[in-house]
C-alpha positions as CSV (number, residue, x, y, z in Angstrom):
1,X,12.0,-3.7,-2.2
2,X,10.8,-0.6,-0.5
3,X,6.7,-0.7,0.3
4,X,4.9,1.9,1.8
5,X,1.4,1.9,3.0
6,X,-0.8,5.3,3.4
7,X,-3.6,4.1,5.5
8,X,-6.2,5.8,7.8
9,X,-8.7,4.4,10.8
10,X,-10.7,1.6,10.7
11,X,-10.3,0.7,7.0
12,X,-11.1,-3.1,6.4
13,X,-9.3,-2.9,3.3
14,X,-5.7,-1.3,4.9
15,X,-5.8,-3.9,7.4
16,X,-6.5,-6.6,4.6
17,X,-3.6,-5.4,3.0
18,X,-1.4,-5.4,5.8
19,X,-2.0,-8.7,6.8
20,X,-1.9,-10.2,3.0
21,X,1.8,-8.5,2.9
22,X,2.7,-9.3,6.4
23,X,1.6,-13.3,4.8
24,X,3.3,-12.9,2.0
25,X,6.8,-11.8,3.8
26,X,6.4,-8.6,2.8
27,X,8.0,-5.4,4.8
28,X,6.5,-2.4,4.6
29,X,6.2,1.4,6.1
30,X,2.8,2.1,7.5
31,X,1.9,5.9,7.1
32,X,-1.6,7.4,8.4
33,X,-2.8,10.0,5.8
34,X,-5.4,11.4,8.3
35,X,-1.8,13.5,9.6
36,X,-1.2,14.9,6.7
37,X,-3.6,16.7,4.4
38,X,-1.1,18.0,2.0
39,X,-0.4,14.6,0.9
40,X,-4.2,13.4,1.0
41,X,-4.6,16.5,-1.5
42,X,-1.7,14.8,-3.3
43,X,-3.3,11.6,-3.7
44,X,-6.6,12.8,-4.5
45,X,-4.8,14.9,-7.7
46,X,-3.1,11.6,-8.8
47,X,-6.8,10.0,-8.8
48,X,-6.6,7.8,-5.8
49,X,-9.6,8.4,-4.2
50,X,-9.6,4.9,-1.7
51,X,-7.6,3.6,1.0
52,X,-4.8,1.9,1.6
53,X,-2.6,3.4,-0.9
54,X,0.2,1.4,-1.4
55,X,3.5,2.8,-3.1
56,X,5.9,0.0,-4.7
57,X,9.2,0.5,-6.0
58,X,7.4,-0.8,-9.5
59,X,4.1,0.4,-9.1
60,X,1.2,2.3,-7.1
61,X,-2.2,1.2,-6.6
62,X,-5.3,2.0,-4.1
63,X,-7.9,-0.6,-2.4
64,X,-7.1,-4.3,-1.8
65,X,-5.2,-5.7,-4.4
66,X,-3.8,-9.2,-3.5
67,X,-2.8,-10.1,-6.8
68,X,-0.9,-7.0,-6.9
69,X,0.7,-8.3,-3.0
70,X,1.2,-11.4,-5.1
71,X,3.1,-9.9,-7.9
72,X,5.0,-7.6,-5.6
73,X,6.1,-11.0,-3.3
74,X,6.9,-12.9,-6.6
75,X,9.3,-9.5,-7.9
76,X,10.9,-9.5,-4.0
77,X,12.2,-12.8,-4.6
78,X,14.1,-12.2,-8.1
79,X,15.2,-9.1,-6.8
80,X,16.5,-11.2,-3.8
């Protein structure tokens, strides 16, 4: 399962979610929006409008979400 991450500095919720995947077994790809304002505007067009933003091969969802880490863990192992 490919995760990415779009994260940006001293966020309690990105680092929340990092360690809840990290926990959960989870690999992911860590990107820092603050480098690139084309996909911020991106984002901010498909509604997210909070950080981390993370980007599933299922689904997409902003803030910290552990029952989504959860879910995303749980579909890892079938797809294992």
């Amino acid at each position: 399962m490919s995760i990415t991450v779009y994260t940006k500095a001293h966020c309690p919720q990105c680092d929340a979610t990092k360690r809840q995947l990290t926990k959960q077994g989870l690999e992911f790809e860590q990107v820092d929006l603050t480098e690139d304002q084309t996909l911020i505007d991106q984002f901010i067009a498909q509604g997210f409008k909070q950080t981390p933003i993370v980007v599933t091969d299922q689904e997409t969802w902003s803030g910290y979400r552990p029952d989504l880490i959860r879910k995303a863990a749980q579909s890892a192992k079938v797809f294992a």
